[in-house]
Structures are given as structure tokens and as C-alpha cells.
N, CA, C and O atoms as a printed pandas DataFrame, in Angstrom:
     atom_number atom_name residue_name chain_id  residue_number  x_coord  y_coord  z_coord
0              1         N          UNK        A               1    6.361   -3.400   18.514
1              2        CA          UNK        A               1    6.036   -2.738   17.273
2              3         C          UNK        A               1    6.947   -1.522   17.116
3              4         O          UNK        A               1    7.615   -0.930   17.964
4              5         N          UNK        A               2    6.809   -1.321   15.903
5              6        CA          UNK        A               2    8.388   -0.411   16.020
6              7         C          UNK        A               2    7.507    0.902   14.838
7              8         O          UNK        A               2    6.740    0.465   13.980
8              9         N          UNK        A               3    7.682    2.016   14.924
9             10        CA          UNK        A               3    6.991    2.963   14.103
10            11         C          UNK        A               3    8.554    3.503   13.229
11            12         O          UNK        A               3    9.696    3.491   13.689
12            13         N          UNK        A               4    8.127    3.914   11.956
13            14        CA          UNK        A               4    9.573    3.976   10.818
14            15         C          UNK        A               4    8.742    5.171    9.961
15            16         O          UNK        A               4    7.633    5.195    9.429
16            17         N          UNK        A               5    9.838    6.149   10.096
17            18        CA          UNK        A               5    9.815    7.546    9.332
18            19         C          UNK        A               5    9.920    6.747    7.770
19            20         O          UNK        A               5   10.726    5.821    7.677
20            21         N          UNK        A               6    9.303    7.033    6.874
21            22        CA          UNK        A               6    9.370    6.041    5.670
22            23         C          UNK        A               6    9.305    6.857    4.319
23            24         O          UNK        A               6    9.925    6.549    3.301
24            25         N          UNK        A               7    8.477    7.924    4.455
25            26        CA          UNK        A               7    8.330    8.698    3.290
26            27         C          UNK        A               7    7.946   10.556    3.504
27            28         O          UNK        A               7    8.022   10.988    4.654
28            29         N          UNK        A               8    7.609   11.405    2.521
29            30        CA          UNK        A               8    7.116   11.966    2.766
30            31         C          UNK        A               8    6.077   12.275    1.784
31            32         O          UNK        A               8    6.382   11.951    0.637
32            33         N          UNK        A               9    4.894   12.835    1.938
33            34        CA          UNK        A               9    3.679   12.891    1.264
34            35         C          UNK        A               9    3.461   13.068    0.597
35            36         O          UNK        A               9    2.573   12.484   -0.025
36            37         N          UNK        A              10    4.414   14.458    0.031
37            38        CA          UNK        A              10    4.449   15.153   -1.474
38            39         C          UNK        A              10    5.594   13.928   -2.524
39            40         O          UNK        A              10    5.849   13.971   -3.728
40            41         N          UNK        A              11    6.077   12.911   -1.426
41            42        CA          UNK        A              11    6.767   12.217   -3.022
42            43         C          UNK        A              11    6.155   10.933   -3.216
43            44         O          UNK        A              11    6.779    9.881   -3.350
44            45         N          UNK        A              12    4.425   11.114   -3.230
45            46        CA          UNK        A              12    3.862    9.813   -3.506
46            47         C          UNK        A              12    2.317   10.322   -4.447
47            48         O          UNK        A              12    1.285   10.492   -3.798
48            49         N          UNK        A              13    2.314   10.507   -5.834
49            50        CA          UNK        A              13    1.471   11.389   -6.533
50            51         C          UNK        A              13    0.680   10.660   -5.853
51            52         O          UNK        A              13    0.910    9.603   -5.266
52            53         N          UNK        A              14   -0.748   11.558   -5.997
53            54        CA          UNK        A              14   -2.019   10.782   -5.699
54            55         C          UNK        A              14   -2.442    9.982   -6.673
55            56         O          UNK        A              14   -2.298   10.153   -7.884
56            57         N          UNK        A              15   -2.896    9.224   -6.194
57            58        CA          UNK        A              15   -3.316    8.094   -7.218
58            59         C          UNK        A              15   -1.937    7.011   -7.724
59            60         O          UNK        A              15   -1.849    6.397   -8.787
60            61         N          UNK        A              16   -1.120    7.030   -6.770
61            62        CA          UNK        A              16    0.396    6.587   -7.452
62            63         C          UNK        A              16    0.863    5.843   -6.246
63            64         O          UNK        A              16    0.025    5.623   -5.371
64            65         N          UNK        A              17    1.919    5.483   -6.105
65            66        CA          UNK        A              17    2.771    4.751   -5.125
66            67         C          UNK        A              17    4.226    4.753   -5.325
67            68         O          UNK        A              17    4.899    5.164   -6.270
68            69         N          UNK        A              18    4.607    4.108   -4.039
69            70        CA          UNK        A              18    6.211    4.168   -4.321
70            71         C          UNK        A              18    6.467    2.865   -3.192
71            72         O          UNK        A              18    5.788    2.546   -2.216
72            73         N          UNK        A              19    7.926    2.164   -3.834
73            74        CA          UNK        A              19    7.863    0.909   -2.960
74            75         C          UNK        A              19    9.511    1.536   -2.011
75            76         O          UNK        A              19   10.370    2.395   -2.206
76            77         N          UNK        A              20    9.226    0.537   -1.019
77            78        CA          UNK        A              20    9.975    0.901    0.100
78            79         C          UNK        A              20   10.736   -0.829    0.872
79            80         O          UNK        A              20    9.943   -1.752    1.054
80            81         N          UNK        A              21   11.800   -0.968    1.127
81            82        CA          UNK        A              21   12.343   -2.023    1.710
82            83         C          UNK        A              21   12.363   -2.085    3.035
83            84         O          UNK        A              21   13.518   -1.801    3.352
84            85         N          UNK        A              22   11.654   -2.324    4.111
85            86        CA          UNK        A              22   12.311   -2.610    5.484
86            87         C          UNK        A              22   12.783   -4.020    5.568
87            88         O          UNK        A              22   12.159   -4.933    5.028
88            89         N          UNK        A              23   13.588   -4.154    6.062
89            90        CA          UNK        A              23   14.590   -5.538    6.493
90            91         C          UNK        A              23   13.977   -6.428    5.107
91            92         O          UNK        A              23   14.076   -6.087    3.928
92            93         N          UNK        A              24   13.496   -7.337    5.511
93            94        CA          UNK        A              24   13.016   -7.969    4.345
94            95         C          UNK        A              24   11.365   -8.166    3.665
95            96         O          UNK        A              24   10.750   -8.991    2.988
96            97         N          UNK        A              25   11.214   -7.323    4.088
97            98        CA          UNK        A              25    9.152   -7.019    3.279
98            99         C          UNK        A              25    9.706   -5.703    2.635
99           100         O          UNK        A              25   10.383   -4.732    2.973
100          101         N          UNK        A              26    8.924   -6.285    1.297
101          102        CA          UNK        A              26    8.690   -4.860    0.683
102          103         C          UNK        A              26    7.440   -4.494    0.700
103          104         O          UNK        A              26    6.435   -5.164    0.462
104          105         N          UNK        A              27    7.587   -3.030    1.090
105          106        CA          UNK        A              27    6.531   -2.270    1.253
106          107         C          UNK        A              27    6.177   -1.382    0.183
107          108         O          UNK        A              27    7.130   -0.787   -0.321
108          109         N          UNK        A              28    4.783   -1.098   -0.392
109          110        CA          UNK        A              28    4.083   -0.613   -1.389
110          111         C          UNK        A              28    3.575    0.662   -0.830
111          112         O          UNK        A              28    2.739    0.376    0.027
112          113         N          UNK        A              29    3.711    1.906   -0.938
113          114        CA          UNK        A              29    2.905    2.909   -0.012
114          115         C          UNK        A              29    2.092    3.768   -1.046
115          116         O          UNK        A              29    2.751    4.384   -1.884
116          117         N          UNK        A              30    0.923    3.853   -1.065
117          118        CA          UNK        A              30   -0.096    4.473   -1.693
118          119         C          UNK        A              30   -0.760    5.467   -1.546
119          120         O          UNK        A              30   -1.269    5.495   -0.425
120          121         N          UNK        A              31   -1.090    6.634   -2.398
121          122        CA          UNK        A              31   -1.462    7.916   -2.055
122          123         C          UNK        A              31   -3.197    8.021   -2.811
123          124         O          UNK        A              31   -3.493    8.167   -3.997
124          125         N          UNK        A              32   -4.111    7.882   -1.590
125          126        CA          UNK        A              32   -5.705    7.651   -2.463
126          127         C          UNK        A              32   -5.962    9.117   -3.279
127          128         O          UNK        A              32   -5.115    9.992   -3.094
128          129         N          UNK        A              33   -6.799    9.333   -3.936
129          130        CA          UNK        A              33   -7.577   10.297   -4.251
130          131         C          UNK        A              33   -8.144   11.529   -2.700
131          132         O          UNK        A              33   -8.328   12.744   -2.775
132          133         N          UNK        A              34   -8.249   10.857   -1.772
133          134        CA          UNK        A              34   -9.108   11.382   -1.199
134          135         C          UNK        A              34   -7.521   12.169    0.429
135          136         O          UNK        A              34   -7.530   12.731    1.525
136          137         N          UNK        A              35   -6.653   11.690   -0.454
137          138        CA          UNK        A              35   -5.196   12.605    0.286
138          139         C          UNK        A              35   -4.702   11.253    1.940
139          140         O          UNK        A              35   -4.087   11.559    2.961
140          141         N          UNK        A              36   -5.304    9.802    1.543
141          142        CA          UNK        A              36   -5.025    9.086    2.553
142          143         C          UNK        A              36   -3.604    8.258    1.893
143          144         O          UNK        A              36   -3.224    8.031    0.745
144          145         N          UNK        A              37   -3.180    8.018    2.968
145          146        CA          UNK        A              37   -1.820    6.736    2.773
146          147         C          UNK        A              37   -2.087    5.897    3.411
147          148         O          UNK        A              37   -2.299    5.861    4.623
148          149         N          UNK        A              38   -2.121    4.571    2.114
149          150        CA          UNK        A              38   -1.738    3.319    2.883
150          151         C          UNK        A              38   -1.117    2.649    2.236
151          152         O          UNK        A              38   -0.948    2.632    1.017
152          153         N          UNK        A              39   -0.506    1.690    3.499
153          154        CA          UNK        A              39    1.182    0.619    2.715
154          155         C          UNK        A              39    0.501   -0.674    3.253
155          156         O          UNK        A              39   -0.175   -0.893    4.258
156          157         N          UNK        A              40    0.846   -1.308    2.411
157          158        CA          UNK        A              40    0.619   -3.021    2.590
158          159         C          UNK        A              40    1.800   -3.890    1.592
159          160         O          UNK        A              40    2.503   -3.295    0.776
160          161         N          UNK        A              41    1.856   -5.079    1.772
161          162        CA          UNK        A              41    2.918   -5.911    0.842
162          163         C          UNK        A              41    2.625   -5.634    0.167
163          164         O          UNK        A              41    1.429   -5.441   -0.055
164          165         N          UNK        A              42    3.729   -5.401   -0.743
165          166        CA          UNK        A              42    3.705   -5.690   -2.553
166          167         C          UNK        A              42    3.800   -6.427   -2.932
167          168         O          UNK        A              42    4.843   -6.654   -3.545
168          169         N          UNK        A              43    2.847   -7.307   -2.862
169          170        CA          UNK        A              43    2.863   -9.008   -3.476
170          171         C          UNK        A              43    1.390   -9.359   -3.265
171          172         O          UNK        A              43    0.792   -9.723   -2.253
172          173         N          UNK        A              44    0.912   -9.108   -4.726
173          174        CA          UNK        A              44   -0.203   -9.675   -4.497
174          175         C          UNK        A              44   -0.521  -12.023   -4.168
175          176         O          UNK        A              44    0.039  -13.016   -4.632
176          177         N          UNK        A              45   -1.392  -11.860   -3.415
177          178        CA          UNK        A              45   -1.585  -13.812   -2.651
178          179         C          UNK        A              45   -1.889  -14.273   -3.856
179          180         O          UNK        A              45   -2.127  -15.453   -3.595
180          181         N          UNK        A              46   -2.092  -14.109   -5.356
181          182        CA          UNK        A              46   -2.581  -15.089   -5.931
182          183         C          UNK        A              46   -1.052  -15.638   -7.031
183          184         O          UNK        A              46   -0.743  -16.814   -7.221
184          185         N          UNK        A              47   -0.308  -14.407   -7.612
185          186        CA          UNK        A              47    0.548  -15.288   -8.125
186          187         C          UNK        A              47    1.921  -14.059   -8.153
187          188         O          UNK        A              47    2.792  -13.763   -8.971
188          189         N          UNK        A              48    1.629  -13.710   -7.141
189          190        CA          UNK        A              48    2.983  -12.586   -6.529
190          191         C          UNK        A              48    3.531  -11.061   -7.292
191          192         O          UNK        A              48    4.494  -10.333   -7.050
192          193         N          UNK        A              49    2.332  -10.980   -8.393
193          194        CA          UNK        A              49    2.624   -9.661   -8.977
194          195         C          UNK        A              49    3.028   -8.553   -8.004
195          196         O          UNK        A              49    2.654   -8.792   -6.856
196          197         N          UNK        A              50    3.664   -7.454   -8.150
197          198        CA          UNK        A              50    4.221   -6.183   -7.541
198          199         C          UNK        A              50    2.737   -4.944   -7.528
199          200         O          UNK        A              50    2.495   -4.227   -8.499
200          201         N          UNK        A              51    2.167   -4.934   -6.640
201          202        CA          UNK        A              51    0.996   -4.536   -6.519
202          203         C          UNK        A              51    1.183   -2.909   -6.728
203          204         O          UNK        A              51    0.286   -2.192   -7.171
204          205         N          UNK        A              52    2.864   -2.310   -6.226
205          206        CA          UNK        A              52    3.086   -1.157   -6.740
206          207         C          UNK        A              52    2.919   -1.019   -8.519
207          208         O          UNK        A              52    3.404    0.085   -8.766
208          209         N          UNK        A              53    2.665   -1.362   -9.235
209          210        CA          UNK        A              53    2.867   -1.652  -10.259
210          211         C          UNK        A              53    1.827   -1.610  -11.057
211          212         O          UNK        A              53    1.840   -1.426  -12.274
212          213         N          UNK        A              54    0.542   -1.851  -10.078
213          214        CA          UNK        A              54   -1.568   -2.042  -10.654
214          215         C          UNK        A              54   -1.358   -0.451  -10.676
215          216         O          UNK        A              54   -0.369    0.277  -10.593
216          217         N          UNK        A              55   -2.696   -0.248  -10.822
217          218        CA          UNK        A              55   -3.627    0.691  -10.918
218          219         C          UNK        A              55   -4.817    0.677   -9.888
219          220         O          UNK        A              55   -5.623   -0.196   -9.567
220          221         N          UNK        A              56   -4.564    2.326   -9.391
221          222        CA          UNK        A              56   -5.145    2.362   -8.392
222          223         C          UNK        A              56   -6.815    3.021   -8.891
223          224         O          UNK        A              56   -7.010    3.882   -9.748
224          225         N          UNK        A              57   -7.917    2.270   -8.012
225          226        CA          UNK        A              57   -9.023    2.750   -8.461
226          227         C          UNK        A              57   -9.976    2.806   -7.355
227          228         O          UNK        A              57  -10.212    1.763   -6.745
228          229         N          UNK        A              58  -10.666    4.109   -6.957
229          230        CA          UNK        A              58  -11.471    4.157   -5.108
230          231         C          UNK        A              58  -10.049    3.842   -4.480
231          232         O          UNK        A              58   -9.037    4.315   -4.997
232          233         N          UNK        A              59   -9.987    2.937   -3.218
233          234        CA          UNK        A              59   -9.625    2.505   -2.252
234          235         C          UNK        A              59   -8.983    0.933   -2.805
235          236         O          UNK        A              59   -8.626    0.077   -1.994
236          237         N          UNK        A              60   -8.927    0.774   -3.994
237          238        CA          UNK        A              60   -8.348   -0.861   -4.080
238          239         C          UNK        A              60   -7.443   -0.409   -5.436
239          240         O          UNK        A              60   -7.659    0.496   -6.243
240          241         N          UNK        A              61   -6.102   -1.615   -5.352
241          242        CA          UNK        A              61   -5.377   -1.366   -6.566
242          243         C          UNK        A              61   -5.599   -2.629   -7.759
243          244         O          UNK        A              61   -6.293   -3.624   -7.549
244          245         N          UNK        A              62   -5.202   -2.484   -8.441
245          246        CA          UNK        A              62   -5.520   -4.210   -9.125
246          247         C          UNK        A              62   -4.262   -4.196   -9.537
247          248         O          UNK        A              62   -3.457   -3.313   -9.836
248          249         N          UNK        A              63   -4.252   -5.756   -9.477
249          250        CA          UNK        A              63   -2.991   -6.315   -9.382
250          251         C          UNK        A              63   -2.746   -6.225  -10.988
251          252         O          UNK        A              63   -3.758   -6.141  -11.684
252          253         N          UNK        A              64   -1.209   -6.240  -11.759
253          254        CA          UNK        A              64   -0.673   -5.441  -12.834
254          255         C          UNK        A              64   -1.188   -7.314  -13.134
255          256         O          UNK        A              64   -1.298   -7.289  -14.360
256          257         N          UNK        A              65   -1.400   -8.224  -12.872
257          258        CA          UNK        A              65   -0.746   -9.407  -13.248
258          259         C          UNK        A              65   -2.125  -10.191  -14.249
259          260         O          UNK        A              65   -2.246  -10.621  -15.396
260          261         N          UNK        A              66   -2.896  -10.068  -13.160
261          262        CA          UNK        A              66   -4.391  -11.128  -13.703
262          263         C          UNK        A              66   -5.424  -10.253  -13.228
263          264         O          UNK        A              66   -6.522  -10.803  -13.317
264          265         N          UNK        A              67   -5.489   -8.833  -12.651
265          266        CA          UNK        A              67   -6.032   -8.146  -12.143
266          267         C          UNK        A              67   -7.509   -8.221  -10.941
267          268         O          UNK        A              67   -8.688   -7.889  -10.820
268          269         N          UNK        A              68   -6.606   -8.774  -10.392
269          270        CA          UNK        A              68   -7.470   -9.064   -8.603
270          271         C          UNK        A              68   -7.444   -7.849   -8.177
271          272         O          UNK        A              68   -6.393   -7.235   -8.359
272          273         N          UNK        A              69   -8.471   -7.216   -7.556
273          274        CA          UNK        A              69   -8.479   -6.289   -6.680
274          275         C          UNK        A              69   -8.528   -6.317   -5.758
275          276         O          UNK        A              69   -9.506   -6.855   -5.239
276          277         N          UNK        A              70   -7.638   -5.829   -5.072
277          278        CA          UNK        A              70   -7.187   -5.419   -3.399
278          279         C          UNK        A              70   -7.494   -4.043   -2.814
279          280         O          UNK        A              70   -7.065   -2.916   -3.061
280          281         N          UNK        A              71   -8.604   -4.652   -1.741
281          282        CA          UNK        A              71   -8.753   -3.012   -0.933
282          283         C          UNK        A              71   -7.584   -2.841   -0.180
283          284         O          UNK        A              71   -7.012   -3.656    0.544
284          285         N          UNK        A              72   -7.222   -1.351   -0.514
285          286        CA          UNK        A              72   -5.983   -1.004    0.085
286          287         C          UNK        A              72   -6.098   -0.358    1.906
287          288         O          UNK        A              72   -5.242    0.083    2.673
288          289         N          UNK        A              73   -7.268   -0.539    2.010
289          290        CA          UNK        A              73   -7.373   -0.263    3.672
290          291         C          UNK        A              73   -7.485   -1.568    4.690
291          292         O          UNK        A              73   -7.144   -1.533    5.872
292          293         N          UNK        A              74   -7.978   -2.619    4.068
293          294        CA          UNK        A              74   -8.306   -3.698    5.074
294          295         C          UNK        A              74   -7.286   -5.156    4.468
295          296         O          UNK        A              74   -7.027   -6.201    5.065
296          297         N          UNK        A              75   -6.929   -4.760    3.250
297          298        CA          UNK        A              75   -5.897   -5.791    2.279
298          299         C          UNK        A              75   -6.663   -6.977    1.810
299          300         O          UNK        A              75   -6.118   -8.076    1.904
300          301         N          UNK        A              76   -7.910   -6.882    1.297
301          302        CA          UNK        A              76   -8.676   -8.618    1.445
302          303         C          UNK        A              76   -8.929   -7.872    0.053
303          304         O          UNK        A              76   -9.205   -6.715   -0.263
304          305         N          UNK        A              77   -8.694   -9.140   -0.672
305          306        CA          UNK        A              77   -9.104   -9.416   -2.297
306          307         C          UNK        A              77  -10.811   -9.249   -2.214
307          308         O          UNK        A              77  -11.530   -9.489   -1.244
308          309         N          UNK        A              78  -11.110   -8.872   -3.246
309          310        CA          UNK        A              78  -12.065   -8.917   -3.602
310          311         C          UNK        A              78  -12.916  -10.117   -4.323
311          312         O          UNK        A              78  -12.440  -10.719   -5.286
312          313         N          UNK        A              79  -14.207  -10.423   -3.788
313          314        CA          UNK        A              79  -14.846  -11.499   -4.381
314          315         C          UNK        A              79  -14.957  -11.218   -6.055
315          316         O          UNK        A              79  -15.079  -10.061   -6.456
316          317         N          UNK        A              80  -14.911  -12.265   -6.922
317          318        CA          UNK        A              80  -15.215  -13.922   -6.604
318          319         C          UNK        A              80  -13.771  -13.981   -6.547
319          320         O          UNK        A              80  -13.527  -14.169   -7.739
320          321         N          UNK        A              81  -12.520  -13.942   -5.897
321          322        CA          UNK        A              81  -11.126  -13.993   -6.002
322          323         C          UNK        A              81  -11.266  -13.926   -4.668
323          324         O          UNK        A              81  -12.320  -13.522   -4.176
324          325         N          UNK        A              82   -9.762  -14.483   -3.593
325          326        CA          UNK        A              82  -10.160  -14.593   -2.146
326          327         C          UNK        A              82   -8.484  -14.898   -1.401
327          328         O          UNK        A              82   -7.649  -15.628   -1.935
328          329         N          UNK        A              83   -8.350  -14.435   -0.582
329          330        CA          UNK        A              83   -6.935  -14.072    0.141
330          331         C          UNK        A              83   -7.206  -12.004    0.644
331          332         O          UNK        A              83   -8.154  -11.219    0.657
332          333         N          UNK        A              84   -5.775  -11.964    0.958
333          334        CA          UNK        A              84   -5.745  -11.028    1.943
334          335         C          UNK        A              84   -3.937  -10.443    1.559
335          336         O          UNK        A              84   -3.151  -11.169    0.952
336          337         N          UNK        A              85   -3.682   -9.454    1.911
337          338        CA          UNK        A              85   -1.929   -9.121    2.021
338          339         C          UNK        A              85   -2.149   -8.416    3.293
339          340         O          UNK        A              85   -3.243   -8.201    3.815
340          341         N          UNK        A              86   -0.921   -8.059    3.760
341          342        CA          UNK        A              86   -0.908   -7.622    5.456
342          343         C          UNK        A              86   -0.846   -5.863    4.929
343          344         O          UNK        A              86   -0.526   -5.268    3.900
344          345         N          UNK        A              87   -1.201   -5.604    5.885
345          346        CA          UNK        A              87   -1.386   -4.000    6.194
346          347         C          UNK        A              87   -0.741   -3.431    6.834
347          348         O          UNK        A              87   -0.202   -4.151    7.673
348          349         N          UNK        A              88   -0.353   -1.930    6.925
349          350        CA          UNK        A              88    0.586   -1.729    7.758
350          351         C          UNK        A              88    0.122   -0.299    8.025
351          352         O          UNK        A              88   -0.222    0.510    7.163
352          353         N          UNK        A              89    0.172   -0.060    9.638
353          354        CA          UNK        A              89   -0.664    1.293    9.894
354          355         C          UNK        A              89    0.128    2.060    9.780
355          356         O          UNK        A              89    1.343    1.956    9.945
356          357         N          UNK        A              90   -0.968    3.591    9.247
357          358        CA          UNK        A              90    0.302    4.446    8.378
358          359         C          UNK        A              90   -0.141    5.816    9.457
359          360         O          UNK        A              90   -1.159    5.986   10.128
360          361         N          UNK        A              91    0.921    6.552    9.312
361          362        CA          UNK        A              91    0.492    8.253   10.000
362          363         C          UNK        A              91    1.123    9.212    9.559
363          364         O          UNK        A              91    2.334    9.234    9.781
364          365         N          UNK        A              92    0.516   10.283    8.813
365          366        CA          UNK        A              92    0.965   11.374    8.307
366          367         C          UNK        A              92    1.024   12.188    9.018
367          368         O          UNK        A              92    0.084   12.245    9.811
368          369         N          UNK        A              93    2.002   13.136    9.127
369          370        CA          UNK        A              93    2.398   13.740   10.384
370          371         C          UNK        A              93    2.046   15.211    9.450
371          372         O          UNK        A              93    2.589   15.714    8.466
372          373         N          UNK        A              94    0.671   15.661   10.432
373          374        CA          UNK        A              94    0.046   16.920    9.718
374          375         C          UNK        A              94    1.298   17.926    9.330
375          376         O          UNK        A              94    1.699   18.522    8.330
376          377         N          UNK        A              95    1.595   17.798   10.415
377          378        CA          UNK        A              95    2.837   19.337   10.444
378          379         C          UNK        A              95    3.658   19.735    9.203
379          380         O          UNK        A              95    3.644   20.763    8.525
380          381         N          UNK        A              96    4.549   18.332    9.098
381          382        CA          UNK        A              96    5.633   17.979    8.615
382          383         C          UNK        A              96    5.277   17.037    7.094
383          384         O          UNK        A              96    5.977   17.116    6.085
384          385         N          UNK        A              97    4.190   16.271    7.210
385          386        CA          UNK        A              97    4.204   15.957    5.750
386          387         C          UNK        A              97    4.770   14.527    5.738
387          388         O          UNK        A              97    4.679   13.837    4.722
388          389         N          UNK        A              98    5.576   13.911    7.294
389          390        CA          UNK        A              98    6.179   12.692    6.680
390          391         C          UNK        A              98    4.972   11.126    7.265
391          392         O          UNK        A              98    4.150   10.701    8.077
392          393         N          UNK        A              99    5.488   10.969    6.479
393          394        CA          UNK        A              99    4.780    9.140    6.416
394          395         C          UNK        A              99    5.727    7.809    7.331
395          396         O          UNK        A              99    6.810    7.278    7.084
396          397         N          UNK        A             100    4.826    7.637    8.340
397          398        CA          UNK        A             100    5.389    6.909    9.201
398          399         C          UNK        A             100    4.583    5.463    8.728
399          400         O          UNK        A             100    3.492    5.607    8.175
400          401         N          UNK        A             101    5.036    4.271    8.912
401          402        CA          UNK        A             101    4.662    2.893    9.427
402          403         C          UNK        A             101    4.761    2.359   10.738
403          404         O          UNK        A             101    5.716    2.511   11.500
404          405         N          UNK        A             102    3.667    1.694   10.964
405          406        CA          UNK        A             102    4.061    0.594   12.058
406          407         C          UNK        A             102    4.743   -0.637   11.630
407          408         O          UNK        A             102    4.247   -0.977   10.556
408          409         N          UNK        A             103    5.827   -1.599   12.069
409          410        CA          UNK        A             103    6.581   -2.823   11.748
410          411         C          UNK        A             103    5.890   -3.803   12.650
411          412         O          UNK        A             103    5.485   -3.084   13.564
412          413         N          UNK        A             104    5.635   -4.659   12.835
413          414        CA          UNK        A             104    5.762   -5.703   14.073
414          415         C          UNK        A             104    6.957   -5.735   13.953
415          416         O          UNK        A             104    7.635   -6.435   14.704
């Protein structure tokens, strides 16, 4: 697993996102209401909308496309709709402000 300096905190409004490329996944990184970050694919499982792109609402974004909602902490669609996107553990580095990922 490989950990990646990726962002920093103040350039992701709350309530907003910003997308990010490692090798070949794009990554979606999200700033909650409540001052948490989390990144998961930007592709929502049902017909590949850019999930940077929804609207974020609590802890889930909805997809810009047909609007599925995705919790952005555990990545599983919400019922009656059903799939998952991968997650990626995030760490804000109190000090400094920057936003790390884990890669497999």
C-alpha cells in the first residue's frame, strides 16, 4: 500500500470536491460539512457518471447522472439502488493541512 500527498484542505470547499489522477483511477476527494475528507472513484457503478460532479448532501453525494446516492464513507449505494465504488483511506495531516491517500 503506498500512502500519496494528494491535496491540501483549504483547496477543497466544504461541501465541494476536486478530482485527482493517480496512475490510472480517478480519484474524487470530498470535503463534508462536518471538516472530514473522503476520496473514492469517480464513477458512479450504475452508468459511470463523474460523482465529482453530484451534489453533496450529509455524508453521501448523488450521482449528477440518474441520482443514486453514494455514502461517501463506506461507498455502498443506497437502497432501493445497489452496488458499491472503492474507497480510499484519507489523512489530514493536523499540522500542515495536507491530504494524504492510501493506493493499493
Amino acid at each position: 500500500m503506498t500512502k500519496i500527498k494528494i491535496a491540501h484542505v483549504q483547496d477543497i470547499d466544504v461541501l465541494g470536491s476536486r478530482t485527482f489522477t493517480v496512475g490510472d483511477k480517478e480519484i474524487a476527494l470530498f470535503r463534508l460539512s462536518d471538516g472530514s475528507v473522503h476520496a473514492v472513484e469517480n464513477r458512479c457503478p450504475h452508468k459511470g457518471g463523474r460523482l465529482s460532479e453530484g451534489m453533496v448532501c450529509g455524508s453521501n453525494v448523488h450521482c449528477p447522472l440518474h441520482d443514486w446516492k453514494i455514502d461517501l464513507r463506506s461507498g455502498n449505494v443506497q437502497e432501493p439502488d445497489h452496488g458499491s465504488v472503492i474507497v480510499y483511506e484519507t489523512e489530514v495531516d493536523a499540522a500542515t493541512g495536507s491530504v494524504y491517500i492510501t493506493i493499493d
